[in-house]
C-alpha positions in Angstrom: -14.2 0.3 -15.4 -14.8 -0.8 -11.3 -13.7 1.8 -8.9 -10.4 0.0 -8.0 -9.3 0.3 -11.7 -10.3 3.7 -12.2 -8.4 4.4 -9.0 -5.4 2.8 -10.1 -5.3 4.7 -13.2 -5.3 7.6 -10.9 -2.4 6.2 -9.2 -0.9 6.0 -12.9 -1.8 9.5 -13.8 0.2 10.4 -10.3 3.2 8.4 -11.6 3.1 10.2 -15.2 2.6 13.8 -14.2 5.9 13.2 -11.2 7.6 12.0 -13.8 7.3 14.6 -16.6 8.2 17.3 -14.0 11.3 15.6 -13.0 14.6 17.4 -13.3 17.8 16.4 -14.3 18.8 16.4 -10.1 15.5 14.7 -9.4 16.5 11.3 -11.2 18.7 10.6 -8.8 16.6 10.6 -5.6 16.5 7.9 -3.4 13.6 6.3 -2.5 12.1 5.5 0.9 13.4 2.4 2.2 16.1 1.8 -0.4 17.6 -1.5 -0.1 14.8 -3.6 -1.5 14.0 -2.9 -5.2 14.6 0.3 -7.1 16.8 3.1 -4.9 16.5 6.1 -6.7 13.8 7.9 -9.0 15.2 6.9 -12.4 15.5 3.1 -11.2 12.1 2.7 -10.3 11.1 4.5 -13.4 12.9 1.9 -15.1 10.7 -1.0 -13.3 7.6 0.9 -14.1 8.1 0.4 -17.3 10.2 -2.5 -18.1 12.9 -0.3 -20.3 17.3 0.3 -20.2 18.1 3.3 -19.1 17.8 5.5 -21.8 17.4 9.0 -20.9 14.8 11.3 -19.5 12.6 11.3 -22.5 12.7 8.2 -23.0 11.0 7.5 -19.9 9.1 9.7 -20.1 7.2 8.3 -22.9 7.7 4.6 -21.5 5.6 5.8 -18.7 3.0 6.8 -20.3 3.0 3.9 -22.3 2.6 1.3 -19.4 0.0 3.2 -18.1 -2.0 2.6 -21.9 -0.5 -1.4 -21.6 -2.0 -1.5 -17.9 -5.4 -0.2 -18.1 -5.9 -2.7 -21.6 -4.6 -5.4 -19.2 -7.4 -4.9 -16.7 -9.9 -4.0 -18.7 -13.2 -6.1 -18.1 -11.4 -7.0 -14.6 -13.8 -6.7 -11.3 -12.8 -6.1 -7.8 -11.0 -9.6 -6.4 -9.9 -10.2 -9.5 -6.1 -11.2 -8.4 -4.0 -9.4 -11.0 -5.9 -6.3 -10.8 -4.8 -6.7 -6.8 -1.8 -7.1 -7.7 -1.3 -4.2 -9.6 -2.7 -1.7 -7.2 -0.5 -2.9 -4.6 2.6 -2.4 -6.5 0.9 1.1 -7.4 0.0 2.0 -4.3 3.4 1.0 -3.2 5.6 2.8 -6.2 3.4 5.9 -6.2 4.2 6.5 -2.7 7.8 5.6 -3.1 8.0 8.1 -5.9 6.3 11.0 -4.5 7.7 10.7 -1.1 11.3 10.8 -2.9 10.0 14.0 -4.4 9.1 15.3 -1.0 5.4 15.4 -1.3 4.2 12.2 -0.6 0.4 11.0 -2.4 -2.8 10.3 0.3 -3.4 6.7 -0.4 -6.5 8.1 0.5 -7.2 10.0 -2.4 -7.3 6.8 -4.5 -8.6 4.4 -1.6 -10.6 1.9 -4.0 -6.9 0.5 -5.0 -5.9 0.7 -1.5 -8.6 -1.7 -0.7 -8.1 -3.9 -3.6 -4.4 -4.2 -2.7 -5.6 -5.2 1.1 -7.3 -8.5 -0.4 -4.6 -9.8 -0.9 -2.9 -8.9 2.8 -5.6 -9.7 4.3 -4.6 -13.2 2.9 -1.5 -13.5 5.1 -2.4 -11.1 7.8 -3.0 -13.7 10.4 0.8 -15.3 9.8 2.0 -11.8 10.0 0.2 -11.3 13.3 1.6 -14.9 15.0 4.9 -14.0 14.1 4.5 -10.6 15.1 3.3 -11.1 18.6 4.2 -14.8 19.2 1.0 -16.4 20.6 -0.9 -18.3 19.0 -3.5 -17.1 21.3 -3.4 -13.8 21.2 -6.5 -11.9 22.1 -5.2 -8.8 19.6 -8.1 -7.8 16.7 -7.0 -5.9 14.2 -9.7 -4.2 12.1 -8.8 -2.4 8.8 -11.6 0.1 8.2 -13.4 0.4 4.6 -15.4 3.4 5.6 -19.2 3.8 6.0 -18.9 1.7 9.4 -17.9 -1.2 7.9 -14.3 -2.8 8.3 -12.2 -6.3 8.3 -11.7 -7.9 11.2 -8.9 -10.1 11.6 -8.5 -12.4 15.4 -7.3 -15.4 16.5 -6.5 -16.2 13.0 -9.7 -15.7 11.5 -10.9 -13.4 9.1 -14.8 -12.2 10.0 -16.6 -9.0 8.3 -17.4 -6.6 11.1 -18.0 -2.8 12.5 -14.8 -1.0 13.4 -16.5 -0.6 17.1 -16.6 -4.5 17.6 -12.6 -3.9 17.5 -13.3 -2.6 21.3 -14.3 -6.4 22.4 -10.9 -7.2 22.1 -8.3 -6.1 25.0 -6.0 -5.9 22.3 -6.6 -3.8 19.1 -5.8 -2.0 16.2 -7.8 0.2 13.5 -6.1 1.6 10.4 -6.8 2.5 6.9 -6.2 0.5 4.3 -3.8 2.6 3.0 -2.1 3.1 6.1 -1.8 -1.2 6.3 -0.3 -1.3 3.2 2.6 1.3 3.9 3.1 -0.1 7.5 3.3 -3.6 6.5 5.5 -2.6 4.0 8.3 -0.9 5.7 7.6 2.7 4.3 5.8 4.3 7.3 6.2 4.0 11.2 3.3 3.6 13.5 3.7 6.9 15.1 3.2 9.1 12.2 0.6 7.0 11.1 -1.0 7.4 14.5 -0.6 11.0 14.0 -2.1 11.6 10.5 -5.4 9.1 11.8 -4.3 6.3 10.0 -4.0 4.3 12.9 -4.7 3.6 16.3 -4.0 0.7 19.0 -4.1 -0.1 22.4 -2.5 -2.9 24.7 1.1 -4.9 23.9 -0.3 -7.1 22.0 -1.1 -4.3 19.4 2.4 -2.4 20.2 3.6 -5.4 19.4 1.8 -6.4 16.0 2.6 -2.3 14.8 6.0 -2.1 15.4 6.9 -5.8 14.1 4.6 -6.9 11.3 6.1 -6.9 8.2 5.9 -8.1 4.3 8.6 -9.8 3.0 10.4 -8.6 0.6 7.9 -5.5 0.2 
């Protein structure tokens, strides 16, 4: 098992232990963001597992039966393999939603291997998102998206090019974040501020106010 799987099984784990702890007020939580997808607790317990309603037992053991179906789904799969991306950003995604309904939101960062995985596949339409974001083609605006151990992504002008997080500075216009922090910006569930302020993210110039504040998944 790769790192990005083991981590998503972490994210899993997260899921399972929430869940069994849930009250009978807790079910009906909403969830950050409600309006796309689940809204409450119990309905994206429901998606988790692909079960009816069927009381708090139930789904309890459902959980803990997609978690077995998921990691026998991804076993033998490697790092850019496209469904185990896919996965970890919907895990990445649900965990946070759950836990942040519960009022103690998971650290992407405690499970950053699928944080990274999941980011593959933004990266892939990170360029659209930063056109429509700051509307210039031409914009000067970098935005690196660091891996740790001084490497990162870069992503300018369109293009996708490995880098340092320090080459972000050649740019007038930039932005570093976590992967982690990406995926919840770009998905609607955290605002650049408080990711600013927990060190998820930094920018400077409009460029990057704009791409921040605007950038957003569809449909996330």
């Amino acid at each position: 098992m790769d790192d990005a799987t083991r981590a998503l099984m972490g994210l899993w784990d997260v899921a399972g232990e929430n869940v069994r702890a849930l009250g009978a007020e807790d079910w009906a939580r909403p969830l950050p963001g409600a309006g796309v997808g689940p809204a409450d607790v119990a309905e994206l317990a429901i998606h988790l597992t692909g079960v009816h309603y069927a009381g708090p037992e139930t789904l309890r053991e459902a959980v803990a039966a997609a978690r077995h179906r998921a990691e026998t789904q991804l076993a033998g799969r490697t790092s850019g393999d496209p469904v185990l991306g896919a996965q970890c950003l919907d895990m990445c995604l649900h965990v946070h939603d759950l836990t942040a309904a519960l009022g103690a939101p998971a650290d992407l960062r405690d499970h950053e291997p699928a944080a990274r995985e999941a980011c593959r596949l933004v990266l892939r339409v990170l360029p659209r998102l930063l056109v429509a974001a700051v509307g210039a083609d031409d914009a000067t605006l970098r935005v690196a998206v660091r891996l740790g151990d001084d490497r990162a992504v870069h992503v300018t002008h369109g293009a996708v090019v490995p880098g340092r997080p320090e080459d972000a500075a050649e740019a007038a216009d930039a932005v570093e974040i976590d992967p982690g922090g990406l995926l919840l910006l770009l998905a609607g569930r955290r605002d650049a501020e408080s990711l600013r302020d927990a060190g998820a993210l930094s920018w400077t110039g409009p460029a990057a106010e704009a791409f921040v504040h605007r950038a957003r998944l569809v449909a996330a």
